[in-house]
Kinemage of the C-alpha trace (Angstrom):
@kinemage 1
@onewidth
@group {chain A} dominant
@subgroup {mainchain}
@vectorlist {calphas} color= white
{ca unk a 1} P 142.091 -5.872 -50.659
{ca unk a 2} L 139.034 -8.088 -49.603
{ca unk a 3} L 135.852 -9.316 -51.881
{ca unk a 4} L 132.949 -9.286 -50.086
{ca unk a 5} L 129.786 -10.673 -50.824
{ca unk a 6} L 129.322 -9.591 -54.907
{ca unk a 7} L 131.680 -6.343 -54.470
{ca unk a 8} L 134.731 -6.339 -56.703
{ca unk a 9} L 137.240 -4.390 -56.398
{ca unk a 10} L 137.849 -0.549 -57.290
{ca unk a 11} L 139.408 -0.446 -60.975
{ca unk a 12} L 141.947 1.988 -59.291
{ca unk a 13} L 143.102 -0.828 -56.957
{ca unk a 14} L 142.502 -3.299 -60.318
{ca unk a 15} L 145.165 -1.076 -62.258
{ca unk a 16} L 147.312 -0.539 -58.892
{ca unk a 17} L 147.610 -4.549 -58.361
{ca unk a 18} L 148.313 -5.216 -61.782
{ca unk a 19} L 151.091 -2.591 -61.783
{ca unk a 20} L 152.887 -3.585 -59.258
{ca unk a 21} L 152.871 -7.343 -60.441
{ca unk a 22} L 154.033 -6.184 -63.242
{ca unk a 23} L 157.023 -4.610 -61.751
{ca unk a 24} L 157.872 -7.357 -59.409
{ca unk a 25} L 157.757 -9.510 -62.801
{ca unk a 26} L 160.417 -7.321 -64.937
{ca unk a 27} L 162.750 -6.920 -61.308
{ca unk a 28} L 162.294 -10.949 -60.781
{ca unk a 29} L 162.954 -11.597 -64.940
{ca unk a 30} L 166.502 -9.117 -65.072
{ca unk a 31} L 167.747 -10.783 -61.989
{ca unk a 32} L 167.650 -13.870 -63.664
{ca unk a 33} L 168.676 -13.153 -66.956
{ca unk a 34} L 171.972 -11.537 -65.561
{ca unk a 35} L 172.267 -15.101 -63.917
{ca unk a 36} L 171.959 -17.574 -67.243
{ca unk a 37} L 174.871 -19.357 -68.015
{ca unk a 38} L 176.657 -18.707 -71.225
{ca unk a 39} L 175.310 -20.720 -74.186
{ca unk a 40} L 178.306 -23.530 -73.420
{ca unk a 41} L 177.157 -23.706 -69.535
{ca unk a 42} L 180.366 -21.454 -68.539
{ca unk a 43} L 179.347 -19.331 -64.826
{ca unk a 44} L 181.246 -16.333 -64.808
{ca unk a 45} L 182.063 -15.490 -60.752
{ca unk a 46} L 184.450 -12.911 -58.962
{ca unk a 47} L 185.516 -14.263 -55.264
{ca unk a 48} L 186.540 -11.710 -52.675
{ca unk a 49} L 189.864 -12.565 -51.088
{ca unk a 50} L 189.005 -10.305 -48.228
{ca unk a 51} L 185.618 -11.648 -47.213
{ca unk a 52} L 185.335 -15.036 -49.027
{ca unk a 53} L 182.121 -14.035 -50.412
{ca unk a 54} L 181.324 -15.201 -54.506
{ca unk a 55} L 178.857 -13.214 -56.898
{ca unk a 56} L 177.437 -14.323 -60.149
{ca unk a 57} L 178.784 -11.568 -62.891
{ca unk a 58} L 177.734 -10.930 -66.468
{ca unk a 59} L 180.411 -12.336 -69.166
{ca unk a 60} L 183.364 -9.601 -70.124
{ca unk a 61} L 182.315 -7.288 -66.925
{ca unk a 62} L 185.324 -7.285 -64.672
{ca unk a 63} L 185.779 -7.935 -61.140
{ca unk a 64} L 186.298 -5.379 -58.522
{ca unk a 65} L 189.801 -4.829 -56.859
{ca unk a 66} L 190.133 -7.607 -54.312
{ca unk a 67} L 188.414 -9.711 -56.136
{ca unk a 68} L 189.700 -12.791 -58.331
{ca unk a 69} L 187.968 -13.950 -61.569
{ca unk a 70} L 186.669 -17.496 -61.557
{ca unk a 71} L 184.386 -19.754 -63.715
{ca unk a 72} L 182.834 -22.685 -63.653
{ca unk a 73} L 180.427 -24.960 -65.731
{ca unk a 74} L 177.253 -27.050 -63.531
């Protein structure tokens, strides 16, 4: 999408733009909300014994098998 001279753009592109920022805005704001610590600072993790990888998890879900629970505070 290019502006030249005094042409705007379409408002189908206008509305197509906006839509898709919007989207990328709610996927970008849930991935961080399931990250925010809990209101004492407590990180709620599951490490994988097998592969020795870590993921963030929401408070009270449970890990998966092979996994161990772990927390932390920053």
């Amino acid at each position: 999408m290019s502006i030249q001279g005094n042409r705007l753009p379409s408002p189908v592109t206008a509305v197509a733009v906006l839509a898709v920022l919007s989207a990328l805005s709610l996927v970008a704001f849930t991935a961080v909300r399931g990250c925010v610590p809990e209101d004492n600072g407590l990180i709620h993790g599951c490490y994988s014994t097998r592969s020795d990888r870590m993921r963030v998890v929401e408070p009270g879900s449970g890990c998966r098998p092979g996994e161990r629970p772990i927390n932390w505070t920053p």
